[in-house]
C-alpha positions as CSV (number, residue, x, y, z in Angstrom):
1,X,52.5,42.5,103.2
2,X,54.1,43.2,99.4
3,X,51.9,44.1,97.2
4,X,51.7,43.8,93.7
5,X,49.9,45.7,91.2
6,X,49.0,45.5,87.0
7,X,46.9,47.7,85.0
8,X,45.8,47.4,81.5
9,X,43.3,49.2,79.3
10,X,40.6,47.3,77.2
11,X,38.4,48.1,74.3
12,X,35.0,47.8,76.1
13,X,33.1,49.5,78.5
14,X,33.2,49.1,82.4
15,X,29.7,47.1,82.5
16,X,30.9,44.3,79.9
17,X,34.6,44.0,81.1
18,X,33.1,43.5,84.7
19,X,30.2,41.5,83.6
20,X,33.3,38.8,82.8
21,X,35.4,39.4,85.7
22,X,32.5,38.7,88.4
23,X,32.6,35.0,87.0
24,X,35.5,34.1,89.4
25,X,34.9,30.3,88.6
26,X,36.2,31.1,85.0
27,X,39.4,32.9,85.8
28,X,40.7,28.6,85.3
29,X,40.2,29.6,81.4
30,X,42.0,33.0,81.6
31,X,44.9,31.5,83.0
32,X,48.0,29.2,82.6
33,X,48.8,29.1,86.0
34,X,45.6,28.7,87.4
35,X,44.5,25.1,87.0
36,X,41.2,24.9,88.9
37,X,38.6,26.8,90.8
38,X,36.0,25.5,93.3
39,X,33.0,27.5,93.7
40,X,32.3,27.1,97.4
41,X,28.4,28.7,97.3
42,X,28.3,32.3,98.8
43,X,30.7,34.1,96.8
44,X,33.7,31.7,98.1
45,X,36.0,29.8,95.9
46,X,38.8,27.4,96.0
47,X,41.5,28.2,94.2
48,X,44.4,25.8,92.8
49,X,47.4,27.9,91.0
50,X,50.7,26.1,90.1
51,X,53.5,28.8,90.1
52,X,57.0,28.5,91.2
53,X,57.1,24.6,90.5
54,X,54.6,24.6,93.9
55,X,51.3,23.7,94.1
56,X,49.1,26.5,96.0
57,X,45.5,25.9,96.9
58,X,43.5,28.4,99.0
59,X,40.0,29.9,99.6
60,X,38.5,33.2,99.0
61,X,35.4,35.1,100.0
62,X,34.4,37.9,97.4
63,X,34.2,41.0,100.0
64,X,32.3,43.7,97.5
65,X,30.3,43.7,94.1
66,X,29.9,47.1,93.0
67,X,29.4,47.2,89.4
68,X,30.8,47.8,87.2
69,X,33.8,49.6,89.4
70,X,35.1,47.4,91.7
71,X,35.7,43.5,92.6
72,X,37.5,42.4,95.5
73,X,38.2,40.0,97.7
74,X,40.4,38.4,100.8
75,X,41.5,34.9,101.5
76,X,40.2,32.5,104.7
77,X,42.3,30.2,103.9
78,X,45.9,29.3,102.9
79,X,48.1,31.6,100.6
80,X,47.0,34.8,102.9
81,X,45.6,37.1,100.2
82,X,43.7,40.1,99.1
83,X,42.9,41.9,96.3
84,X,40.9,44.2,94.1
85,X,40.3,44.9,90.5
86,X,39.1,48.7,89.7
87,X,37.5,49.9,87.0
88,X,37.7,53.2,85.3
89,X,36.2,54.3,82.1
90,X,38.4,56.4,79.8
91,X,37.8,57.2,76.1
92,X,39.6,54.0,74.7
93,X,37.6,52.1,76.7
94,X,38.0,50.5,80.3
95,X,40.9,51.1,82.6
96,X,41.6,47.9,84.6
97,X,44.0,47.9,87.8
98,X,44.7,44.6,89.8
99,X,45.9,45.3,93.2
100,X,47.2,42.4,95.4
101,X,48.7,42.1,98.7
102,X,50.0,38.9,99.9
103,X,51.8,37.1,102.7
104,X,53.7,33.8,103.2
105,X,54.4,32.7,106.3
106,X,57.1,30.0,106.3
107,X,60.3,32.0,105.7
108,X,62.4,30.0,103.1
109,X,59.0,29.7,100.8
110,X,58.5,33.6,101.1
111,X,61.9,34.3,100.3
112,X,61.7,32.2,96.7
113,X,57.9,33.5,96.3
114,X,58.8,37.1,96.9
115,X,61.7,37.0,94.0
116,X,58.9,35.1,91.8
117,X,55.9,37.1,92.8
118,X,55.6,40.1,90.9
119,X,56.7,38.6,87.5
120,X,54.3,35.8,88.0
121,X,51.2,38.1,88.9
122,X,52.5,40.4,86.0
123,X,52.0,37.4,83.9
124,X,48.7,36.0,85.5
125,X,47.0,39.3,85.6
126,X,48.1,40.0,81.8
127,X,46.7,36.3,80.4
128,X,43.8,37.1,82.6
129,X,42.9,40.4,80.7
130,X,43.9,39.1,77.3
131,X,41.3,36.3,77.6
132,X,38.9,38.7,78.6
133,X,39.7,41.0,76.3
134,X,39.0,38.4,73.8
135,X,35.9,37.3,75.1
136,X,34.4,40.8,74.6
């Protein structure tokens, strides 16, 4: 599985920055590519993203809450996915890594994706963390 990884620092401490990021439904707002999210009851969502000129829709189950360090989860459905965000806090503020690990199954799409991938999560992950950054 490749994984993919971004970090960024924001001016606010661990509790507040993850206090945002728990709300998975409003990751929609944080993000150009992301163009919907279906909460699903028990910490599972529905996820529509349209990224290399493909519509992608798959589900996720959050796997652990630990505030205000860590937020992750792993897909049941579709894209096959998992992730985490981690949360450190340093003098300037919060330290905020993504970590993802995907795979794609049919070949040809992988082979586009995989070219695609990092710049798009790069870009995902950075609106993501602007948007929260200005909601703090």
């Amino acid at each position: 599985m490749p994984t993919i990884e971004h970090s960024a620092t924001l001016p606010a401490p661990p509790e507040r920055v993850f206090a945002l990021l728990e709300k998975v439904e409003d990751f929609a707002d944080y993000s150009d590519l992301i163009t919907e999210i279906e909460p699903l009851g028990d910490d599972r969502y529905r996820w529509h993203v349209h990224a290399v000129g493909m519509d992608w829709t798959f589900e996720v189950q959050v796997t652990e809450k630990s505030p205000p360090s860590r937020l992750a989860w792993e897909s049941i459905d579709g894209v096959r996915n998992q992730g985490r965000y981690e949360l450190e806090a340093v003098d300037e503020g919060t330290a905020v890594s993504l970590i993802v690990d995907y795979q794609i199954r049919n070949r040809l799409v992988a082979k586009a994706v995989n070219r695609a991938a990092r710049p798009l999560v790069a870009k995902v992950s950075a609106q993501i963390l602007e948007r929260v950054e200005a909601r703090l």
